[in-house]
C-alpha positions as CSV (number, residue, x, y, z in Angstrom):
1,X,25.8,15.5,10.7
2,X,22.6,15.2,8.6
3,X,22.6,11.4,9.4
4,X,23.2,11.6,12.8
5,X,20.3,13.8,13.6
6,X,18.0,11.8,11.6
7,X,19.1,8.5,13.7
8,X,18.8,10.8,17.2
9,X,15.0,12.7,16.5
10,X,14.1,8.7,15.1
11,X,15.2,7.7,18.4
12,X,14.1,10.4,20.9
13,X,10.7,10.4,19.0
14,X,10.4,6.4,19.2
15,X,8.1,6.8,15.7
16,X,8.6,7.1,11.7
17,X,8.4,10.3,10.0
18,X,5.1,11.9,10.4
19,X,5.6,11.4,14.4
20,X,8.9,12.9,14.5
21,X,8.1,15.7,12.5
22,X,5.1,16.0,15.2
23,X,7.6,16.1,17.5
24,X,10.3,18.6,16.6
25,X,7.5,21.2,15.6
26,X,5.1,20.1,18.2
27,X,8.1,21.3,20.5
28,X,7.6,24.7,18.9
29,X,4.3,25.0,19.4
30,X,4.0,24.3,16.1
31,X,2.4,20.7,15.5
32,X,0.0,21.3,13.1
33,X,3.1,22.6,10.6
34,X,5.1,19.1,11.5
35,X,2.0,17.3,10.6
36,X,1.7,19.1,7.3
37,X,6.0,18.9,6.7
38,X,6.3,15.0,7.2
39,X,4.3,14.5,4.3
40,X,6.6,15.9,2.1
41,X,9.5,13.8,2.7
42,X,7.7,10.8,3.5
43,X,5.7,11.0,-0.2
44,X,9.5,11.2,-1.3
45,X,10.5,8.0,-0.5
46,X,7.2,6.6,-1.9
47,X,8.4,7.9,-4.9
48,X,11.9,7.0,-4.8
49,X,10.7,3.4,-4.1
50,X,8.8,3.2,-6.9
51,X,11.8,4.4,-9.4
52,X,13.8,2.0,-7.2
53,X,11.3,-0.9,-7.9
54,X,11.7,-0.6,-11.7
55,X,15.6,-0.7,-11.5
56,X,15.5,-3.3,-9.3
57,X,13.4,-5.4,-11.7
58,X,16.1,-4.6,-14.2
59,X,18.7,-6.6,-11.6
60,X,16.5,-9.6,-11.4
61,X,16.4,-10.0,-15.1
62,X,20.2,-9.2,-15.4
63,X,20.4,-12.0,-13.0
64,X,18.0,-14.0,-14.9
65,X,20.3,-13.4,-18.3
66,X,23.3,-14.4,-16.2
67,X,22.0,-17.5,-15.6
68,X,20.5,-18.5,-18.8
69,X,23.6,-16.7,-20.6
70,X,21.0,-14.9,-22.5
71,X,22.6,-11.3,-21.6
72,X,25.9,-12.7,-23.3
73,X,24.6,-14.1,-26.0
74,X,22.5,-11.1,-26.9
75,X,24.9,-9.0,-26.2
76,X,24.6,-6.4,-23.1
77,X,23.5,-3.1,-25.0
78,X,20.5,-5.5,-26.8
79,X,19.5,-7.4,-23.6
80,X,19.2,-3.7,-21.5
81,X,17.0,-2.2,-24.5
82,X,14.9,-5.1,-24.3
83,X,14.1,-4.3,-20.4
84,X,13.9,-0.4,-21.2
85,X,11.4,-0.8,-23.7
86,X,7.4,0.0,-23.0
87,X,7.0,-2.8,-20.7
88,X,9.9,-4.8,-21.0
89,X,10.8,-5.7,-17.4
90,X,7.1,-5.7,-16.6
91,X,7.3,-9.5,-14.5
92,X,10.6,-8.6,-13.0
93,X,9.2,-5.5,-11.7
94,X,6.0,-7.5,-9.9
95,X,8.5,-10.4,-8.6
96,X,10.1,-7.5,-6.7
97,X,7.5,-5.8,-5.3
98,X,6.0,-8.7,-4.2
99,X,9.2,-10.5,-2.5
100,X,9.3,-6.7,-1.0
101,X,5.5,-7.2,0.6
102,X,5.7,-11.0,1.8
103,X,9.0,-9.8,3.2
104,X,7.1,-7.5,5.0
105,X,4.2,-9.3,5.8
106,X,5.9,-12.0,7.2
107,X,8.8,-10.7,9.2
108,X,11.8,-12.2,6.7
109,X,13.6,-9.2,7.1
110,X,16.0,-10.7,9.4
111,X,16.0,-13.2,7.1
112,X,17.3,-10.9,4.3
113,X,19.9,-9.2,6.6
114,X,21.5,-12.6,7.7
115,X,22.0,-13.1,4.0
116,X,23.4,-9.8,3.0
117,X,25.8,-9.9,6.0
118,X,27.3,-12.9,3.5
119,X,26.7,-11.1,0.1
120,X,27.9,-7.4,0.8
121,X,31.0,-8.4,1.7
122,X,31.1,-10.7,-1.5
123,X,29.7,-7.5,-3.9
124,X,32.8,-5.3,-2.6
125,X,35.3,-8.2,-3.4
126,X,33.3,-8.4,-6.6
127,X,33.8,-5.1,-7.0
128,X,37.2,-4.8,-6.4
129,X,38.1,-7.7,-8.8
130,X,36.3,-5.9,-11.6
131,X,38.4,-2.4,-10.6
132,X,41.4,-4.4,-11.0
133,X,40.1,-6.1,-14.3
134,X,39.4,-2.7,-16.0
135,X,42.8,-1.5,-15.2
136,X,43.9,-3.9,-18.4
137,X,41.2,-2.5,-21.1
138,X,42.5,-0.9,-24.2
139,X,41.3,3.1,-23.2
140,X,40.8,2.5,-19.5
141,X,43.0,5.1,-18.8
142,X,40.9,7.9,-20.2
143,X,37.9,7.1,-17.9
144,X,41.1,7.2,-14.8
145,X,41.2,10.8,-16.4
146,X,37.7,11.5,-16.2
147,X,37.4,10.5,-12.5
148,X,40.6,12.2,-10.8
149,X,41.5,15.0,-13.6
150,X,39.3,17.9,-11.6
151,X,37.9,20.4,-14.0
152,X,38.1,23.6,-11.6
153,X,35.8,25.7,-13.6
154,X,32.5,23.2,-13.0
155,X,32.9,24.5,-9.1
156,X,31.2,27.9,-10.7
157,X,28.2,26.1,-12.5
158,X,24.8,25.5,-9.5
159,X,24.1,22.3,-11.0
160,X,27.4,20.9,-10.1
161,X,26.9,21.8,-6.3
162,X,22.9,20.9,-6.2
163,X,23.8,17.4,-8.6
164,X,26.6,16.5,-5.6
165,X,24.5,17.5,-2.5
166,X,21.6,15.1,-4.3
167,X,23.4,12.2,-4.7
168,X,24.9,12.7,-0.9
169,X,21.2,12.9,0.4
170,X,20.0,10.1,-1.9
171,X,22.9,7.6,-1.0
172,X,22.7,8.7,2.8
173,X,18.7,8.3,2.8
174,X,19.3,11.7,4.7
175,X,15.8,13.3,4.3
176,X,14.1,10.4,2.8
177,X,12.6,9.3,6.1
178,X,14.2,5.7,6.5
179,X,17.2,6.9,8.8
180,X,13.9,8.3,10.8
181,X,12.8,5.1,11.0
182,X,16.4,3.3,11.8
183,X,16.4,5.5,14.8
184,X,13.4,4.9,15.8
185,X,14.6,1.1,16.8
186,X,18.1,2.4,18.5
187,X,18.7,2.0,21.7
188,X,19.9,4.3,24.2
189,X,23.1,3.5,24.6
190,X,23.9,3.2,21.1
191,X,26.4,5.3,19.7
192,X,25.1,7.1,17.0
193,X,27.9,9.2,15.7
194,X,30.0,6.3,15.5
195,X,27.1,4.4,13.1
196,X,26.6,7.6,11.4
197,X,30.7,7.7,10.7
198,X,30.2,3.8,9.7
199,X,27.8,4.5,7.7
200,X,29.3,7.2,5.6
201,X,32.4,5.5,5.3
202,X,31.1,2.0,4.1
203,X,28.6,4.3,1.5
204,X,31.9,5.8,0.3
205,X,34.2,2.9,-0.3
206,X,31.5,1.0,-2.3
207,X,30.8,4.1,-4.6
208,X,34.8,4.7,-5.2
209,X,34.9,0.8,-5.9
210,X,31.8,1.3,-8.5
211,X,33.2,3.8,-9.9
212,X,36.8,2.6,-10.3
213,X,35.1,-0.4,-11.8
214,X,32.4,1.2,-14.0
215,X,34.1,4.5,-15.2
216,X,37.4,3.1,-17.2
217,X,35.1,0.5,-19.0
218,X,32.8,3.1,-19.9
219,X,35.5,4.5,-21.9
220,X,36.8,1.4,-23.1
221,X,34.0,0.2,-24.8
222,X,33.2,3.7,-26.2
223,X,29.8,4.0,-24.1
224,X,28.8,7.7,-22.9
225,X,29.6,8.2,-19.4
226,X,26.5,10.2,-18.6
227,X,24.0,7.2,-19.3
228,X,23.1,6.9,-15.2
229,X,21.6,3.5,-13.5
230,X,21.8,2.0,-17.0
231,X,25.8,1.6,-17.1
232,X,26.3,-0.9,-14.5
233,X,23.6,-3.1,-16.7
234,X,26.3,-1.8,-20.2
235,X,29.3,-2.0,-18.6
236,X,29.8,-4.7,-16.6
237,X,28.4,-7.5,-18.5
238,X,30.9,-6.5,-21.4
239,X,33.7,-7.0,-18.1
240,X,32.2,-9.9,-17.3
241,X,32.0,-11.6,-20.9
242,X,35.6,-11.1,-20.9
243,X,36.4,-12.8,-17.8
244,X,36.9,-16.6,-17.5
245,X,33.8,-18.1,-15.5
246,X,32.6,-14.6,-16.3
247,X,28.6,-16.0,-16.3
248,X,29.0,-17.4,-12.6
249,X,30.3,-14.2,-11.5
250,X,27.9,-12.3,-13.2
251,X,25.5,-14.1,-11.2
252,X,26.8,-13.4,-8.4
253,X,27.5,-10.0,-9.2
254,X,23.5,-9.5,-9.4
255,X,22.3,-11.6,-7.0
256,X,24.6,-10.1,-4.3
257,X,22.8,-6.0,-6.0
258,X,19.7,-8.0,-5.4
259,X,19.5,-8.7,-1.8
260,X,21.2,-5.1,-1.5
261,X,18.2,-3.5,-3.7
262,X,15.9,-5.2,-2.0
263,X,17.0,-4.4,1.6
264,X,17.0,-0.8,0.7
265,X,13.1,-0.8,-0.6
266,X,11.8,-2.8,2.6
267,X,13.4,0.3,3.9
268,X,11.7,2.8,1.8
269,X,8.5,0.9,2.8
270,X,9.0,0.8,5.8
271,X,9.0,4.1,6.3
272,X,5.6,4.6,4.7
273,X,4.0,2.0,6.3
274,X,5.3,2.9,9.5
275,X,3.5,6.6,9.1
276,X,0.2,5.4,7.9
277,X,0.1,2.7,10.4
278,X,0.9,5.7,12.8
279,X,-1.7,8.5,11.3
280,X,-4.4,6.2,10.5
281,X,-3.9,3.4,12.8
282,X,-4.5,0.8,10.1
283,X,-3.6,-2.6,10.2
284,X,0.5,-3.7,9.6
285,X,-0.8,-6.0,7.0
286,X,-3.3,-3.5,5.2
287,X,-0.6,-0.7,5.5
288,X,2.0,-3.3,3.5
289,X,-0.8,-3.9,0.8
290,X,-1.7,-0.8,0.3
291,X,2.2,0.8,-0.3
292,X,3.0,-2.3,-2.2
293,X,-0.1,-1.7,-4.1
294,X,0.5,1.9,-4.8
295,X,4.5,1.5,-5.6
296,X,3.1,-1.2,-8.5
297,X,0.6,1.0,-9.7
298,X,2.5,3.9,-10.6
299,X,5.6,1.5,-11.1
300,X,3.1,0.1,-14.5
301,X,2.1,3.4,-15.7
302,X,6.2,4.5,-16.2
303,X,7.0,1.5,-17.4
304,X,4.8,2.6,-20.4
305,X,7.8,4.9,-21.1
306,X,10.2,3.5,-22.6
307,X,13.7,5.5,-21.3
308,X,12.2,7.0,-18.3
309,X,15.2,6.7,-16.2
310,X,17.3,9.2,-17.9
311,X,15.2,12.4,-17.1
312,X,14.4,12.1,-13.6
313,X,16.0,9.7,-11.3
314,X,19.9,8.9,-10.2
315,X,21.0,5.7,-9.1
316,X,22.5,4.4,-5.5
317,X,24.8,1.7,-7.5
């Protein structure tokens, strides 16, 4: 429901997130408030992109180490250290963030969406292979456990309730002011419950797949399961070293989480450059720079801290 009203006040609005905010309070009398609220969740996905950024960069030189068989011959747990060290996946980090900006500056979005229409259907078969894979590994079955076993009495702890309804908003973008944005572009006869529903779904099936693929080979290879973003960069190299052409489909693997990382920060910029084009009426181009500029900024400064990741931010993968 949360995404389907996001895509209809995008849409009735015609704007990005400080003009529909405008719009629902300004409907109350209220528009002064709406201008105050949109800032919140619109500073929210500026900061979300700029976590995202940094784990993105992490992708690219996972991709990188695929390629160069660097990441095998290292071994996974040594190459990951190595980017989540005080700087170490410093270049990757500005290669992303500037693909994102002369994406945006010179309209290769559709571009980007043409070629994820052929990679996302390649990362869920990729996917899928790797959940069958795991199946095999010696322990596997414990992480099976883990997963499906329910433990009844974490329903009574708040942190299991506010850690599920995060992750629900985060993977949704519900409240993060790019399904604002989405709507804004709908048409009118476009049936938004039914891309809502699609949506949803879709979100769902890759997660299950993730974590059917990601879960029993945590417990395999005797890695703690509450390690966040930085498993898939643990886990499924070790899968993939163990599979024949395993460096070709590790390749893939990252390539096809890079096109999908990278469509979800044009997103995330969008909406930001969308508002301030809209409250200060700068420039498209100037508006780009300056988000791109302030995502790098504070993108360098936490890169300074070595095993940020773990204290504050959850991953979409």
């Amino acid at each position: 429901m949360g995404l389907s009203a996001e895509f209809a006040i995008g849409r009735r609005a015609r704007t990005g997130t400080l003009g529909s905010y405008e719009y629902c309070w300004g409907s109350r009398n209220l528009k002064g408030f709406g201008k105050v609220m949109g800032w919140i969740p619109l500073l929210g996905s500026l900061g979300i992109a700029i976590g995202y950024s940094i784990i993105i960069g992490w992708v690219v030189r996972s991709l990188a180490g695929s390629v160069t068989g660097s990441m095998f011959s290292q071994g996974a747990a040594a190459y990951f250290a190595q980017a989540n060290g005080e700087f170490g996946s410093l270049p990757w980090h500005i290669i992303v963030v500037l693909v994102t900006v002369i994406v945006l500056i010179t309209g290769s979005t559709a571009q980007i969406e043409r070629a994820n229409k052929v990679m996302m259907p390649v990362f869920y078969v990729l996917f899928a292979a790797l959940a069958v894979r795991v199946v095999f590994l010696p322990g596997a079955s414990e992480g099976y456990k883990f997963l499906f076993i329910p433990s009844w009495e974490q329903l009574l702890d708040v942190d299991t309730w506010v850690m599920a309804m995060g992750q629900a908003f985060f993977s949704l973008s519900i409240t993060g002011s790019g399904m604002l944005v989405y709507g804004s572009y709908l048409k009118k006869d476009e049936d938004i419950m039914g891309s809502s529903l699609q949506t949803a779904f879709f979100d769902t099936i890759a997660a299950l797949l993730a974590a059917l693929a990601i879960m029993p080979a945590v417990f395999a290879f005797g890695i703690e399961p509450d390690k966040g973003p930085s498993l898939i960069f643990l886990t499924l190299p070790e899968i993939f070293g163990q599979m024949p052409m395993g460096a070709l489909f590790s390749a893939i693997f990252f390539l096809s989480v890079t096109f999908a990382g990278i469509t979800s920060l044009i997103n995330m910029f969008e909406a930001v450059i969308e508002s301030v084009q809209h409250r200060f009426e700068m420039p498209r181009r100037a508006a780009v720079v300056l988000c791109g500029t302030l995502c790098l900024a504070v993108g360098v400064f936490l890169e300074a801290e070595p095993r940020w990741e773990a204290g504050w931010i959850s991953s979409r993968f």
